[in-house]
C-alpha positions in Angstrom: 0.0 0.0 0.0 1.2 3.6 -0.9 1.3 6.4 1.5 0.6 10.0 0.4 1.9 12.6 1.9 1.0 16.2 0.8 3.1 19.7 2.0 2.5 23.4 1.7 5.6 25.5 1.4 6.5 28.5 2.7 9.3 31.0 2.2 9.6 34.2 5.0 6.0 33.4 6.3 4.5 33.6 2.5 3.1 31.0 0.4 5.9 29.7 -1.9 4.1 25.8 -3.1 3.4 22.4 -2.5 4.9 19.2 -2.9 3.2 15.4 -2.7 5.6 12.5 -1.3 4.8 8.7 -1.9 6.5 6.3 -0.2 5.7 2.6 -1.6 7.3 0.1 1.4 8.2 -3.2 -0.3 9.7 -6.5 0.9 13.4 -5.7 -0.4 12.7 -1.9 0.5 11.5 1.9 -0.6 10.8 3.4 -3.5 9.5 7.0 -2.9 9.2 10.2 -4.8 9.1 13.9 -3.6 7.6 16.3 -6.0 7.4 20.1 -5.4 6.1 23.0 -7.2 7.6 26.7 -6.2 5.9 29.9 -7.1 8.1 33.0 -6.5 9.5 35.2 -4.1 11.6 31.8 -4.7 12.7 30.9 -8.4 9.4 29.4 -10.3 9.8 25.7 -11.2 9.5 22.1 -10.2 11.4 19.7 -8.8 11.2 15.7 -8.0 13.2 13.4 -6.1 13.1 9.5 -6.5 15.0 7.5 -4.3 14.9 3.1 -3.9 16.0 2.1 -0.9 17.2 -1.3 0.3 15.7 -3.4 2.8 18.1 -1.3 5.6 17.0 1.9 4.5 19.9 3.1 2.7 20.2 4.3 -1.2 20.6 2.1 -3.9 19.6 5.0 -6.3 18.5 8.8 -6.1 17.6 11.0 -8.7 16.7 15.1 -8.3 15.2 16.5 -12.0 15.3 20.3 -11.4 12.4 22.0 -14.2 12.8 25.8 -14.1 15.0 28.1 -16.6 16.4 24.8 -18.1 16.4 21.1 -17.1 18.9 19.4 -14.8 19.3 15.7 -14.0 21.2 14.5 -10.8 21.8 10.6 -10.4 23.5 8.7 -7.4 23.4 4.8 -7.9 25.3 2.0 -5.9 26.5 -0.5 -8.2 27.1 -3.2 -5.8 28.4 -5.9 -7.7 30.9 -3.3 -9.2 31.4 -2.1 -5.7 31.4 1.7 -6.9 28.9 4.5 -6.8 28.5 6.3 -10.0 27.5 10.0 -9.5 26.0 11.4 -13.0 24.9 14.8 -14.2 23.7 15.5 -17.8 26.4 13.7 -19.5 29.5 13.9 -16.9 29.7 10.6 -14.8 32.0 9.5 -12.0 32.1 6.4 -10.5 33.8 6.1 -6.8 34.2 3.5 -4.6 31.4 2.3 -2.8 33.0 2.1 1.1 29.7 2.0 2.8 25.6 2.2 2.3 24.8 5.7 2.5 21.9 8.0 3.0 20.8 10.3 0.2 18.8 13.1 1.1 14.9 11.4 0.6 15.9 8.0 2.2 17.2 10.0 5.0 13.9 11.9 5.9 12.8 8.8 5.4 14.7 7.1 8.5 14.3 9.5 10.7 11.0 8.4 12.1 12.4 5.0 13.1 15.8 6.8 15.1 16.2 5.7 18.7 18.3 8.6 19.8 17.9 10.0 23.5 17.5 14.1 23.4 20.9 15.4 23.2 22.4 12.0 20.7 24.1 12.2 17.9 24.5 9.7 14.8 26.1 10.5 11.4 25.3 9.1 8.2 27.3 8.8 5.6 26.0 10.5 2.0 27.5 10.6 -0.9 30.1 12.8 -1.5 30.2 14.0 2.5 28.4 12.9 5.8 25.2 14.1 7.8 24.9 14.8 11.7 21.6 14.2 13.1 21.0 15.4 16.7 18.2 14.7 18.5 16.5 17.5 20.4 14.2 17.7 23.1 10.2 17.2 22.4 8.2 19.7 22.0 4.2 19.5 21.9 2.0 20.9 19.3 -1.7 21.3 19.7 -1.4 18.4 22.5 1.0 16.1 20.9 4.2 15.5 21.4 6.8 16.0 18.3 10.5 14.5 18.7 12.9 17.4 16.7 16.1 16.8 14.8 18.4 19.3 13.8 20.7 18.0 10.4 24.0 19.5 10.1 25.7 20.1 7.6 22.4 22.9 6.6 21.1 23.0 10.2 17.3 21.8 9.2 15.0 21.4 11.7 13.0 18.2 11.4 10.0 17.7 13.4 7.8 14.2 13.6 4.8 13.4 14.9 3.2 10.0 15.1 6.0 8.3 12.8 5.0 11.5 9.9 7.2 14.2 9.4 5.2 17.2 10.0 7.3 20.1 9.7 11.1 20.8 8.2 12.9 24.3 8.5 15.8 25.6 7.2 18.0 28.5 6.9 18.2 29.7 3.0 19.4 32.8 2.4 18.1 35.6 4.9 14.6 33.8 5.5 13.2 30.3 6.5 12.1 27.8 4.1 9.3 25.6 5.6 7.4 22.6 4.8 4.6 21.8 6.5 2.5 18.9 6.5 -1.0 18.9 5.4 -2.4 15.7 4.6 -1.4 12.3 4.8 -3.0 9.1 3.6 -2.4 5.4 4.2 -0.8 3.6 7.0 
């Protein structure tokens, strides 16, 4: 069964567009898919993220297609029985060796629900090309209900979940703070 998750955007407290995330859970993994749709003060366009995961969670393959002024392509894929990662964008493609399973940046938002960290813990991830702190923070409750926090560094996003659902990111981009909020979810 497929679960639908749907997000309104926001940019300095103004409406800035929405994006829907499926997540198909399978018996060998995750495939899932991010879409967004941005209206200005930020650049107009679209954007989707596809990521499989394997069975542990991490990244077999990640894509981010970029629609706005002109088209860009971003591929990650772990080639395990070549025992490399091959990083691709338009026609350039590098393939490095493949050390560890890493996170990209859906299948992480992705395991975040499922963390065991204690308020104050911190784990990092490796991700292609670099690594990912997560911290946990203390709770906080919303409307009654009690969301655990993360803060992700390198970026210093604020990740807040609620139930097992992320409910609300924040992040620093340029002078203002980008926000995604949940609005609807659907399935389990």
């Amino acid at each position: 069964m497929k679960e639908v998750y749907r997000y309104a955007y926001h940019y300095a407290g103004r409406p800035v567009g929405e994006g829907r995330l499926e997540v198909e859970r399978r018996k060998r993994g995750v495939r899932a898919s991010l879409q967004a749709e941005f209206l200005p003060p930020l650049p107009p366009g679209r954007q989707r993220w596809q990521t499989e995961l394997d069975a542990e969670g991490f990244s077999l393959r990640f894509q981010e297609r970029v629609e706005g002024k002109e088209v860009r392509v971003f591929t990650v894929e772990r080639l395990e029985e070549e025992g490399v990662v091959l990083v691709s964008q338009g026609k350039e493609s590098l393939a490095y060796p493949c050390l560890t399973p890493y996170h990209d940046p859906l299948s992480l938002f992705l395991a975040l629900p499922g963390l065991a960290l204690e308020p104050g813990e911190v784990v990092r991830f490796p991700m292609p090309g670099g690594r990912v702190y997560v911290e946990r923070l203390p709770d906080v409750e919303v409307e009654g209900k009690a969301r655990r926090q993360y803060r992700l560094r390198p970026g210093l996003s604020l990740v807040q979940v609620e139930e097992g659902r992320l409910v609300r990111v924040a992040q620093q981009v340029g002078r203002h703070v980008f926000e995604a909020v949940l609005l609807e979810a659907e399935g389990p």
